[in-house]
N, C-alpha and C positions, 0 to 999 in steps of 0.2 A: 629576209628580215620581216618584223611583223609589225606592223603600224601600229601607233598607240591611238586608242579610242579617243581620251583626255577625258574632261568631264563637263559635267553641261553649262555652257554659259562661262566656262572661262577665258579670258586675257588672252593668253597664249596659244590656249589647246582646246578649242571650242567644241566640244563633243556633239552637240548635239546642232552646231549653226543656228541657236538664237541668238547669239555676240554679234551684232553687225560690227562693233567696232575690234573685234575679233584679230589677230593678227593672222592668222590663217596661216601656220607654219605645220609641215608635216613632220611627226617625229617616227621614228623606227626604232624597233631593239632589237640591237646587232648581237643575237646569244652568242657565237663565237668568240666574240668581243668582249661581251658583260658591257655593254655599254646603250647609250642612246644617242644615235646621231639625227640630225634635223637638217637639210639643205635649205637655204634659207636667200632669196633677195630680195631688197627693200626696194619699198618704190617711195616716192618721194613724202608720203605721209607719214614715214618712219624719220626724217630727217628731225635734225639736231638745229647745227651746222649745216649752209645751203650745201649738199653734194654729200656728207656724211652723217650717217642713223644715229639717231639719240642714244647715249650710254645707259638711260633710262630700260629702254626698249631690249636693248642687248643682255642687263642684267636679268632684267624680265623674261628671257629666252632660257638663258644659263639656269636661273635658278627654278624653270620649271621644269628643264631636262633633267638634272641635279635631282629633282622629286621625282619625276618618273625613273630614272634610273634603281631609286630604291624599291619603287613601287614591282616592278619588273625582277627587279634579282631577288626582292626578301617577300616580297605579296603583301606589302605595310603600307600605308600612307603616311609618312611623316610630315611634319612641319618647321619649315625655317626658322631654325636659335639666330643664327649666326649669317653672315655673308660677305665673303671678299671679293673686290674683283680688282684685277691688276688689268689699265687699259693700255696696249703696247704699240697700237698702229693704227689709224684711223678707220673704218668700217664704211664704206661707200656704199654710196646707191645706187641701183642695180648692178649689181657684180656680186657674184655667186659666191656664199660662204658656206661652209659646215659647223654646226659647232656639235659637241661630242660632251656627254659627261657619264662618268661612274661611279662605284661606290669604290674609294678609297680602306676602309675600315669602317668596324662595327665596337662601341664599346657600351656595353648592355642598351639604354635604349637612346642613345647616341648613332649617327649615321654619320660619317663624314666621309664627303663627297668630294670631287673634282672635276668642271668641265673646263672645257675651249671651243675659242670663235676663232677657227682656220681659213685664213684664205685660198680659193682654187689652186695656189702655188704650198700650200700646207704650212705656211705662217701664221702662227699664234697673234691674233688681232687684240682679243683679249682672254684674262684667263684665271677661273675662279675659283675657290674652296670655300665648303660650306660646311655648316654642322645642322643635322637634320633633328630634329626629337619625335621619337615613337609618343602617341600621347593616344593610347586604345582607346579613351573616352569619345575624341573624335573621329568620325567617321568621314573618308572621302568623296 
């Protein structure tokens, strides 16, 4: 698998480590797969709820794996139209999750996407679809 770089100074995928407030999650693109998955544990700065990570945080994972996922399979950077996320089980702190997302469909410069937050027993914690928009003006 190949680690994603990210880009400089972001949230989720710090490329370049000037984010101190950085979430500092590693992602990978599984080509076999067409996907991107990210192993991911919170420590208590992620918390919500005392013991469970903010839905905030989570969506913030999904919907930048969601964008690397396109980045990765179509060489595009898009940008979030749209975003769902369905929360199914609580997401604890420190205890090891994965979440995964792909590109579902392409309809001209539409992207719509699908990730998940797995638990180490591969329970769907939470679970998202998105719509991305090709917009070539802006640059990643």
């Amino acid at each position: 698998m190949e680690r994603v770089k990210g880009t400089a100074g972001c949230f989720v995928l710090d490329g370049d480590g000037s984010n101190p407030k950085a979430l500092k999650t590693d992602f990978f693109w599984n080509e076999e797969k067409k996907r991107i998955e990210a192993h991911f544990t919170a420590d208590f700065t992620w918390a919500g709820f005392e013991g469970v990570v903010h839905g905030g945080l989570l969506a913030a994972i999904l919907d930048e794996a969601m964008a690397w996922a396109i980045e990765r399979e179509y060489g595009k950077y898009a940008y979030t139209g749209e975003l769902r996320i369905r929360f199914s089980k609580p997401v604890l702190i420190e205890q090891p999750y994965l979440a995964i997302a792909w590109v579902e469909s392409v309809e001209g410069r539409k992207y719509l996407t699908k990730g998940q937050i797995l638990s180490s027993q591969g329970e769907a914690a939470a679970s998202a679809d998105s719509v991305f928009i090709y917009l070539p003006e802006l640059k990643g």
